[in-house]
Backbone as CSV, one residue per row, in Angstrom:
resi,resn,N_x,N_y,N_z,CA_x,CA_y,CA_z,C_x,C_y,C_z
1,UNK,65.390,67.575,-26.057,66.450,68.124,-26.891,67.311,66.976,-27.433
2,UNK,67.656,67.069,-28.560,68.624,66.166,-29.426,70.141,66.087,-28.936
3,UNK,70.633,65.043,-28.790,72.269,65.084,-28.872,72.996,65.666,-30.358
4,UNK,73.861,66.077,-30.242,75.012,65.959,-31.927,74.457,65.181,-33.009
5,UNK,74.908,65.708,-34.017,74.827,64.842,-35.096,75.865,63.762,-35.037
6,UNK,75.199,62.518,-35.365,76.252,61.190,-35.612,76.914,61.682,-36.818
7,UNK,77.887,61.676,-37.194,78.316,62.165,-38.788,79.087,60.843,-39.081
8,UNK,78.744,60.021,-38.296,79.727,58.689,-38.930,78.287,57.838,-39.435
9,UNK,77.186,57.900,-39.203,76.084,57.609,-39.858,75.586,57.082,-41.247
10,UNK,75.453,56.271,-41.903,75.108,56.021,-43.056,74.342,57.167,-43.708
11,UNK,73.206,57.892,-43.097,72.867,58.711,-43.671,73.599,60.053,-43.640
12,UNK,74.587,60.339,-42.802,75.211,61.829,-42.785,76.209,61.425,-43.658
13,UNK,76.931,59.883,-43.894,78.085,59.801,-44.852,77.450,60.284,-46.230
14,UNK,76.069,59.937,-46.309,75.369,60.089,-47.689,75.274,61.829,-48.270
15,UNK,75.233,62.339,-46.936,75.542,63.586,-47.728,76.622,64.066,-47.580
16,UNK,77.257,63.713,-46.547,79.016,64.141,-47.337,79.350,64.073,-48.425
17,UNK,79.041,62.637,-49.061,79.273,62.129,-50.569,78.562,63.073,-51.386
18,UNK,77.886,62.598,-51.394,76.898,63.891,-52.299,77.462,65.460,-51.777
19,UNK,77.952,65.762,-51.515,78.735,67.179,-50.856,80.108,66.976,-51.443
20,UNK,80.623,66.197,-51.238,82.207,66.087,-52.082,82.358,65.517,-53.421
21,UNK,81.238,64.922,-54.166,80.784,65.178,-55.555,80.739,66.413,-56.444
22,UNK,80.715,67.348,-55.299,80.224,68.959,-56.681,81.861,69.735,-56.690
23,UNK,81.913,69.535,-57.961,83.044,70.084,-58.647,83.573,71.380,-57.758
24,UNK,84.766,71.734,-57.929,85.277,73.229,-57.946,84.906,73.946,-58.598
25,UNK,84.095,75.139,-58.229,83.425,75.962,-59.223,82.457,76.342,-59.127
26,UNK,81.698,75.352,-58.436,80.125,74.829,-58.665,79.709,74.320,-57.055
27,UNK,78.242,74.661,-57.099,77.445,74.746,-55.801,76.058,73.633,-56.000
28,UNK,75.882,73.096,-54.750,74.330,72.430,-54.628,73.813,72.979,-53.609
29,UNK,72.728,72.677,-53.465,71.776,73.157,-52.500,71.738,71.846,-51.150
30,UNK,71.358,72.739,-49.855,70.869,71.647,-48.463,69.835,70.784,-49.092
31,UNK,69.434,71.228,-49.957,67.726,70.366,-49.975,68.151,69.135,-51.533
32,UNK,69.060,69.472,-52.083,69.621,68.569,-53.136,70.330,67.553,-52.205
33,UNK,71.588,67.923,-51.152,72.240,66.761,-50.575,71.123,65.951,-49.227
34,UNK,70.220,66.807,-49.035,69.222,65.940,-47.855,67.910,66.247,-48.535
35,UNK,66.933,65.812,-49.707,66.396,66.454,-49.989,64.853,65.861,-49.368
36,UNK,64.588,65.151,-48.223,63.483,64.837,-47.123,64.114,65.217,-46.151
37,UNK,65.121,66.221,-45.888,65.333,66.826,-44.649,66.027,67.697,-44.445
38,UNK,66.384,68.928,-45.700,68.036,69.840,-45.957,68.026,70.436,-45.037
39,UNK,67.581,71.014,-43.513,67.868,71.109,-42.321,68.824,70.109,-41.521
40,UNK,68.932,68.762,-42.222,69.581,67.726,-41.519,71.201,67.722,-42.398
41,UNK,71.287,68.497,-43.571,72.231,68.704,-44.219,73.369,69.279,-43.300
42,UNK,71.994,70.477,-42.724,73.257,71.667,-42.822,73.689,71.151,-41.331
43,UNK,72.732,70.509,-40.604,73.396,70.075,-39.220,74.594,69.552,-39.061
44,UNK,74.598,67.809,-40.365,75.611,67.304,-40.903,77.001,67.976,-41.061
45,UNK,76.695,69.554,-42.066,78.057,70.023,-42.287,78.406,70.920,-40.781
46,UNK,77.298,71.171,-39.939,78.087,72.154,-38.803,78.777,71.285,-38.078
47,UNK,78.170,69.911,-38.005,79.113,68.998,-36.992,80.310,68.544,-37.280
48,UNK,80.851,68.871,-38.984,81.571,67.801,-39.358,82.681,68.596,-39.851
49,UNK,84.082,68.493,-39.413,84.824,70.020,-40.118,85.994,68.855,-40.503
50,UNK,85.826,67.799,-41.439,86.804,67.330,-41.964,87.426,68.287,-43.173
51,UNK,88.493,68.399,-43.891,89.135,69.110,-44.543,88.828,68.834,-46.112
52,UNK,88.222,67.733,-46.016,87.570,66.813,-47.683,86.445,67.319,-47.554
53,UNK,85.613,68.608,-46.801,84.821,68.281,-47.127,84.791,69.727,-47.294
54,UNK,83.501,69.822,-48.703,83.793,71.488,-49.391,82.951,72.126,-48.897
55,UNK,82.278,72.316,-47.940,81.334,72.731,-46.770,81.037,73.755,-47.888
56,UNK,82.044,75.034,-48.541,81.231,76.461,-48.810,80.229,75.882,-50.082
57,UNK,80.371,74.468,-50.990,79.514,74.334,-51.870,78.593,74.250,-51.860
58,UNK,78.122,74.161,-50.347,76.260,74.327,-50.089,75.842,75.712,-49.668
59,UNK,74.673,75.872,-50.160,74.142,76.970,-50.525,72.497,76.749,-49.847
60,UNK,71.860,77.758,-49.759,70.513,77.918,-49.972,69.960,78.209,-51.642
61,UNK,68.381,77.287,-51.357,67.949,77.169,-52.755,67.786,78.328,-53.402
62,UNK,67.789,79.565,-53.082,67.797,80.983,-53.793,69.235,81.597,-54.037
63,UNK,70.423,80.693,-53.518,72.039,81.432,-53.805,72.510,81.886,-52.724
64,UNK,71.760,82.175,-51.540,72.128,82.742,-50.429,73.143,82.040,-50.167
65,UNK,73.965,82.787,-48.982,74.774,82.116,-48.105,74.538,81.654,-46.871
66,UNK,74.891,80.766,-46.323,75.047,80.596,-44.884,76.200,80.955,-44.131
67,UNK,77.187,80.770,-44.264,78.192,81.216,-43.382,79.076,82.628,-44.160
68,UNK,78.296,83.390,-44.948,78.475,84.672,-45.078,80.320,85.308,-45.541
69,UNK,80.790,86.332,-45.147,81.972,86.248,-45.962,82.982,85.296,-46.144
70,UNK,83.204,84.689,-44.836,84.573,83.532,-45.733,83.602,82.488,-46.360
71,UNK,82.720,82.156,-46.664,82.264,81.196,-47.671,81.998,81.759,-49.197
72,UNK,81.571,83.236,-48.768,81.919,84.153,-50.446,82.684,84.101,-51.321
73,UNK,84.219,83.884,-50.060,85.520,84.148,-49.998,86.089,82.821,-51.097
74,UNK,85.813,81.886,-50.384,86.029,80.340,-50.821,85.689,80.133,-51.708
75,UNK,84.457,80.630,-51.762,83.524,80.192,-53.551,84.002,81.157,-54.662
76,UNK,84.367,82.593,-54.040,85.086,82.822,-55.520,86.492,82.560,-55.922
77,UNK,87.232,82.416,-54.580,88.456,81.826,-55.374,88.063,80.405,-56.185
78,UNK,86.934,80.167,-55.811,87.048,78.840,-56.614,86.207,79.240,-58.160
79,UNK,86.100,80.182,-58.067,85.932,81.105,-60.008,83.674,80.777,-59.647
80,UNK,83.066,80.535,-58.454,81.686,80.558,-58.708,81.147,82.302,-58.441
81,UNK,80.291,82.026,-59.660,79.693,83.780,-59.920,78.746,83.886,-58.982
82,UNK,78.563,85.473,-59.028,77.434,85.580,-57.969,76.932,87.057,-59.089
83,UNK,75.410,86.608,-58.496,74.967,87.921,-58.944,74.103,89.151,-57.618
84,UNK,74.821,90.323,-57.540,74.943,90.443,-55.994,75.411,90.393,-55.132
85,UNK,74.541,89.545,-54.022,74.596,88.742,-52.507,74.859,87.688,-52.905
86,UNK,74.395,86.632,-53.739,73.737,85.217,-54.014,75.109,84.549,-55.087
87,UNK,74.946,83.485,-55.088,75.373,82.540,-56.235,74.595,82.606,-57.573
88,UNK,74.955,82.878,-58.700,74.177,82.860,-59.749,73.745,81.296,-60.050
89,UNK,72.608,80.574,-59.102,72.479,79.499,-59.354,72.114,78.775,-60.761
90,UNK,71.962,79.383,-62.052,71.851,78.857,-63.472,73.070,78.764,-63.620
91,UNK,74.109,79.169,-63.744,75.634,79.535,-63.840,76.082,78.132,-62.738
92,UNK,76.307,77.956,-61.515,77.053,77.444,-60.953,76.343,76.162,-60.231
93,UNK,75.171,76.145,-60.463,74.263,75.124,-59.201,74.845,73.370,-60.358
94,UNK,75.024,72.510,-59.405,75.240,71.195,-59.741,74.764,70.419,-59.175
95,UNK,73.647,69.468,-59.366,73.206,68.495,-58.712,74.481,67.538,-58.240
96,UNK,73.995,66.863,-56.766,74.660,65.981,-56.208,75.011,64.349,-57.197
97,UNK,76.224,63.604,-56.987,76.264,62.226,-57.739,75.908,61.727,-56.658
């Protein structure tokens, strides 16, 4: 069994960055900010609850949610559409800088 995620890591800083790149408004996918490992994304954001970091902008590659109503919650005050359940990912999806 694995210990924690290091989140002070060169590679977990890499997707923070790429995670605090996507606008207000707008969503990327686990597999855009880790995209040889977006399982290692989402590990990244469960370990890491700094306040810079916009955790609800990640998404699954179909719009889904992961952490379900308060991330709904978060993303529409922040004006991102959904069609449904999902994020209207043509509408709101933003690749990582």
């Amino acid at each position: 069994m694995r210990g924690p995620i290091d989140t002070s890591s060169p590679r977990a800083q890499a997707v923070l960055e790429r995670l605090r790149s996507i606008e207000r408004g707008r969503v990327t996918t686990y597999g855009d900010l880790s995209p040889e490992a977006p399982r290692y994304a989402g590990s990244v954001l469960a370990a890491h609850h700094a306040p810079d970091v916009p955790w609800q902008r990640a998404v699954r590659a179909d719009g889904s949610l992961t952490q379900g109503k308060r991330q709904r919650e978060l993303l529409e005050a922040e004006g991102v559409p959904f069609e449904g359940e999902r994020v209207d990912m043509r509408a709101a999806w933003m690749p990582p800088r």
